[in-house]
C-alpha positions in Angstrom: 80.3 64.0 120.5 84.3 64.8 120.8 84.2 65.3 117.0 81.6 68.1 117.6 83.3 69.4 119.9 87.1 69.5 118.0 85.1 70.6 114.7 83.6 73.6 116.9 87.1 74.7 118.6 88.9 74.4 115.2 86.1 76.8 113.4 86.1 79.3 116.8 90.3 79.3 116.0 89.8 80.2 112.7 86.9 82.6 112.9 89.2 84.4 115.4 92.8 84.3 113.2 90.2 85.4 110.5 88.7 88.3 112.9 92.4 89.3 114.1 93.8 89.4 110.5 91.1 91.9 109.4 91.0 93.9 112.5 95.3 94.2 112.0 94.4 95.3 108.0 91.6 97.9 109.0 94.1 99.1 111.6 96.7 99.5 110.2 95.1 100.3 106.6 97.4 103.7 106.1 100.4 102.4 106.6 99.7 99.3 104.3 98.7 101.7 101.6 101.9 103.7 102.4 104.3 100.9 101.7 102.2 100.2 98.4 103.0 103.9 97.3 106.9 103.2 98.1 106.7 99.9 96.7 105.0 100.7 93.5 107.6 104.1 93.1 110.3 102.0 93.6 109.8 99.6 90.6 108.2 102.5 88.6 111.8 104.5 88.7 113.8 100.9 88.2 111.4 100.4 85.1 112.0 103.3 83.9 115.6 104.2 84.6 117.5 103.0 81.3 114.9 105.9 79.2 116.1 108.1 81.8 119.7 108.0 81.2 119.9 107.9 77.5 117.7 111.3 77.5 120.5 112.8 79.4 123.0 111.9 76.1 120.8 113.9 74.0 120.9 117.0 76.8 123.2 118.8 74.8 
C-alpha cells in the first residue's frame, strides 16, 4: 500500500513541475520569442560579418 501511495505523490510532483513549466512558457511566451529574435540576429550578423567587410574593399 506505501508503494501506491509513493508512486501516486511522485506522479502528483511531476504532473505539477510539468503544469508549472507550461504555465511559465505560455506566460511568458513573448518574451521567450523575443530573446529567439536577439538570439538568432546575433549569430545571423557573426555568420555573416567576414562578407560584410570584404564588400567594403571593393566600395571604391
Amino acid at each position: 500500500m506505501s508503494k501506491l501511495i509513493s508512486g501516486l505523490a511522485k506522479l502528483f510532483v511531476l504532473l505539477a513541475v510539468l503544469g508549472a513549466l507550461v504555465y511559465a512558457a505560455v506566460l511568458y511566451w513573448d518574451k521567450i520569442m523575443e530573446l529567439l529574435c536577439k538570439v538568432k540576429s546575433a549569430l545571423s550578423e557573426k555568420r555573416f560579418c567576414c562578407c560584410d567587410e570584404e564588400s567594403e574593399d571593393y566600395a571604391d
